[in-house]
C-alpha angles and dihedrals in degrees: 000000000000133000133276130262138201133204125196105250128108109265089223093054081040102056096042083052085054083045098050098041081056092053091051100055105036125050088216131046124187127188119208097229109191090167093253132119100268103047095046089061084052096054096041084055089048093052094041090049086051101058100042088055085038088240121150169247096330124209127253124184115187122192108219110199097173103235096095143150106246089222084061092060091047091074108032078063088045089050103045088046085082119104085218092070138076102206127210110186101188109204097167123140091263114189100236132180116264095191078173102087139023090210085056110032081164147044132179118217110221097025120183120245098013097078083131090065105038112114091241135014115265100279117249100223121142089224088058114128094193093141117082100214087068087074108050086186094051125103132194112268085004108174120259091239092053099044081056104064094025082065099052100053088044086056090054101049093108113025134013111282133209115204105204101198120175109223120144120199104225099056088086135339084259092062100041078054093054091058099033119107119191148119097288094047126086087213112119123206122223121239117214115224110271091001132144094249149295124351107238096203094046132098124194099185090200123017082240091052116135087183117069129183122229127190094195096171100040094126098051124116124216086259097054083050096062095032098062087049098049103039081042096049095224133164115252138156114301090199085086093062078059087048099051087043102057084055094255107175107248091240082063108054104102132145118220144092117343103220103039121112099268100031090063097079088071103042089112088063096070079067106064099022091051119000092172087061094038090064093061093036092059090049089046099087136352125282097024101121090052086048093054098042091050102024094114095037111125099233101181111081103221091058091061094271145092114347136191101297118246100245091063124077096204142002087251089059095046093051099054082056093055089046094055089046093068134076126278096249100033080046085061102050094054096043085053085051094049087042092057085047096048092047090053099051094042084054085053096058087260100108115182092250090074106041119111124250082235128007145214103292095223094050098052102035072064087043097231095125122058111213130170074244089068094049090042092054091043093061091045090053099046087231106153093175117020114046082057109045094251133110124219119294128222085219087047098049106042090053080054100048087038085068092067107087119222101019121144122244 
């Protein structure tokens, strides 16, 4: 993947020269705004880049998905009060991850027909997009990670777009990827007309693209983070004095769904930061409660956690109980999941037949031995992709959302 470099100028200076140099080249800039740290000192640069080349207003899209701090709301409202800003409040039903529960691998924010359950009214807001026709590319229970990119070339229709994303590439190995452009990646840089070359922090997803993608602040570390906003004087979310408070590492504080794989490991904190939202949090879907009693429990056994229990003679054999615990539908979707991983790894002179019951921790925590450990973990942890090296499936996903009654299609 390549090493990283660094050059000697300041990463502030750095990162208004990449803004300017955006602002030169596309008639429109939006910022992805989720409400967190990173993305708020984009958006201040943006802003600031904006008025001293008299651009603007510049474009914001938030994603809303519902299960938010209130304090997070507080200052997308305080943000998109600005005259400088073109505000786009999406309040969509958006399918989200519940790694929560095993009996609903999936919610949906905004859901139709269950207002009585969501964790906050529909926000009044005039910048609000709550009606689907606005939106002539969105589909109903569209994926996160579809409505993004959808949204940017609809943007773009008319006129060159610049997506300003705040992502910086030290905060995890996912994120330096992101933002990392080299031989063994499908990403491809954008070229300025008439440039020198690539644009490393740039991504164009297709050559005939109108939308690009910019990490402006890729090179930024946490401290750089609080500094501009402190010496600048700026708003940002006050969730994060809680958080700091309460004593949340500062490779933990993240703003984003409550539910998903990752964000589970932070449901509890619904419970101390805001108990008046946690209570509506832990009604919103199933299996929240459990995910925030146990969210920070080690499952694997060599890591000081959970081990094979004793009832069990091998992980094989515990897997084929979990398996038979779920439900039928749920039971098909991860043996068609198994099944993909058993068929790769036999492609790859690694047949089933061979694997260990459970393997060398080290291989497998890089994901470079199967084991009957790696599929069983996999089902406790309700971890239909990464545990096992593949990503969601369409085919995997509609059975899933076909199980809801009543839901509309």
């Amino acid at each position: 993947m390549g090493k990283k470099t660094y050059g000697q100028a300041d990463v502030l200076a750095a990162a208004r020269a990449r803004i300017r140099l955006v602002f030169s080249h596309f008639e429109r800039v939006c910022v992805a705004f989720s409400g967190g740290k990173d993305s708020s000192v984009t958006l201040h640069l943006a802003l600031e880049a904006a008025r001293e080349l008299g651009r603007g207003p510049v474009d914001v899209l938030f994603i809303d998905l519902e299960g938010q701090y209130q304090a997070t709301i507080a200052h997308v409202e305080n943000m998109f009060a600005s005259e400088d800003v073109r505000p786009w409040w999406i309040c969509l039903p958006i399918n989200l991850r519940n790694a929560s529960s095993m009996r609903e691998p999936y919610w949906c924010a905004w859901e139709p027909g269950r207002e009585a359950d969501w964790v906050r009214p529909m926000p009044t807001h005039p910048a609000v997009i709550s009606d689907p026709a606005r939106l002539p590319f969105y589909r109903y229970r569209m994926e996160f990670e579809e409505f993004v990119p959808a949204f940017n070339e609809w943007l773009a229709r008319d006129v060159p777009t610049a997506v300003l994303v705040g992502i910086r590439s030290d905060e995890s190995l996912n994120r330096y990827r992101a933002v990392k452009l080299g031989a063994k990646t499908k990403k491809r840089a954008w070229t300025p007309p008439g440039g020198e070359g690539p644009v490393a922090w740039s991504t164009q997803d297709q050559p005939a693209s109108r939308a690009i993608t910019f990490f402006p602040i890729y090179d930024w570390k946490f401290p750089d983070i609080w500094r501009y906003i402190a010496d600048h004087g700026h708003p940002y979310n006050r969730i994060y004095d809680q958080m700091h408070r309460a004593g949340v590492p500062f490779s933990q504080m993240r703003i984003c769904q409550p539910y998903g794989d990752d964000q589970r490991k932070g449901l509890d904190l619904f419970h101390r930061l805001e108990p008046e939202t946690w209570f509506r949090v832990v009604r919103r879907v199933s299996g929240a409660n459990y995910g925030a009693r146990y969210c920070r429990q080690q499952f694997l056994g060599y890591r000081g956690g959970l081990g094979l229990p004793p009832t069990f003679t091998s992980w094989k054999q515990y897997c084929q109980f979990l398996l038979l615990s779920m439900p039928p539908v749920l039971r098909q979707v991860y043996q068609r999941r198994i099944d993909r991983f058993i068929q790769w790894w036999a492609a790859h002179n690694y047949p089933v037949d061979c694997w260990p019951d459970a393997g060398i921790p080290a291989l497998e925590n890089r994901k470079a031995q199967p084991s009957w450990r790696r599929v069983g973990m996999s089902l406790i942890k309700s971890d239909m992709a990464r545990s096992l090296s593949f990503g969601y499936a369409r085919q995997d996903v509609e059975p899933l959302l076909a199980t809801r009654p009543g839901t509309p299609r």
